[in-house]
C-alpha positions as CSV (number, residue, x, y, z in Angstrom):
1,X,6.2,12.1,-0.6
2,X,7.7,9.7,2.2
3,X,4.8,8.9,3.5
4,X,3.9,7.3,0.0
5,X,7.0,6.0,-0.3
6,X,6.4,3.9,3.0
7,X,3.3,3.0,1.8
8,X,4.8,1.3,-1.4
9,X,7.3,-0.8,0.7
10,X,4.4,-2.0,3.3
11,X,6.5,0.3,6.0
12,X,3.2,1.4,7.7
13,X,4.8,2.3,10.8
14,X,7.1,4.6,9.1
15,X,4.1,5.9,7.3
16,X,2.4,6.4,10.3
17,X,4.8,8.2,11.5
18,X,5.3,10.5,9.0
19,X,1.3,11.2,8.9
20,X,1.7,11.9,12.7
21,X,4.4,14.4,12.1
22,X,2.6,16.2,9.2
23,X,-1.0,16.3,10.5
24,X,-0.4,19.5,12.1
25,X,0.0,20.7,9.1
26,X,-2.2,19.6,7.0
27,X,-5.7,19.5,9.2
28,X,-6.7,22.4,11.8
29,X,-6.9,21.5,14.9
30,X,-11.0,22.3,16.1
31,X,-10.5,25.4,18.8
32,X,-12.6,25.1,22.0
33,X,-15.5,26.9,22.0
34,X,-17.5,28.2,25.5
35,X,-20.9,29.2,23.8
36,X,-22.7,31.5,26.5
37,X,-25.9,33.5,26.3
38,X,-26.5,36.8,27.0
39,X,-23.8,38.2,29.9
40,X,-22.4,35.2,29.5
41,X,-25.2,33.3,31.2
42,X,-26.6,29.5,30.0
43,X,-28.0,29.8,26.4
44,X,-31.4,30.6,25.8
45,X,-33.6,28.1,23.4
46,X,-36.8,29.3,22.3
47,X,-39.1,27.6,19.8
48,X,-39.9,30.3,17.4
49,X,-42.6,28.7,15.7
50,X,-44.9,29.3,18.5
51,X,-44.5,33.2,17.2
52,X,-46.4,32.7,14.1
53,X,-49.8,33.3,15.1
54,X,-48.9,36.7,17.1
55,X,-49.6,39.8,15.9
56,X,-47.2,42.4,15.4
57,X,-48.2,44.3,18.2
58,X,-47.8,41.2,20.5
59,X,-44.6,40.8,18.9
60,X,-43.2,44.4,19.9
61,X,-44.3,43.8,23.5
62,X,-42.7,41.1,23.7
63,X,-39.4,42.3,22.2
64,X,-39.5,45.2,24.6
65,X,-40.0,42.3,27.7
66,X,-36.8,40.6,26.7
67,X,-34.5,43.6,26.0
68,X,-35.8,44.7,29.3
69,X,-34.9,41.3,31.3
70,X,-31.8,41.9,29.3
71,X,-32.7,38.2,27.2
72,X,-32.4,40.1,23.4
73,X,-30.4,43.5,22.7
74,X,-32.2,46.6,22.0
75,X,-33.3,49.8,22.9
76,X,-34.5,49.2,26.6
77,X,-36.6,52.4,26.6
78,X,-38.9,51.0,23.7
79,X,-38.2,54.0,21.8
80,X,-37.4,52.2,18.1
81,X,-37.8,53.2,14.8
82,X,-40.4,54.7,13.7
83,X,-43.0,52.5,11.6
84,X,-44.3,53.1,7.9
């Protein structure tokens, strides 16, 4: 490659240079990202380990409060499927 080449004669301004033209193509540029929670309000952050001491009925209430403030997806009329 040139840019080795350079490197073997000490040029490290022409290696630099060809490093600057082929970085484009040869790293990915990082896209920009807008994270957004739900209807593309802030993010929520909830600490899930506070969960582990519910029951599973506590847990379905609450999963029917936040599809219903529109916090999680699901079926708003708490109709889901049906249990075991």
């Amino acid at each position: 490659m040139a840019m080795n080449e350079c490197v073997k004669k000490e040029d490290l301004a022409g290696a630099a240079s060809f490093a600057k033209d082929a970085a484009p193509y040869m790293h990915a540029r990082l896209a920009a990202v807008a994270h957004t929670g739900p209807k593309g309000g802030p993010v929520q952050i909830a600490d899930i380990t506070r969960l582990k001491g519910m029951t599973e009925q506590e847990l379905e209430v609450l999963e029917r409060a936040l599809v219903q403030i529109g916090i999680a997806e699901g079926d708003q009329d708490g109709a889901g499927e049906p249990e075991d």
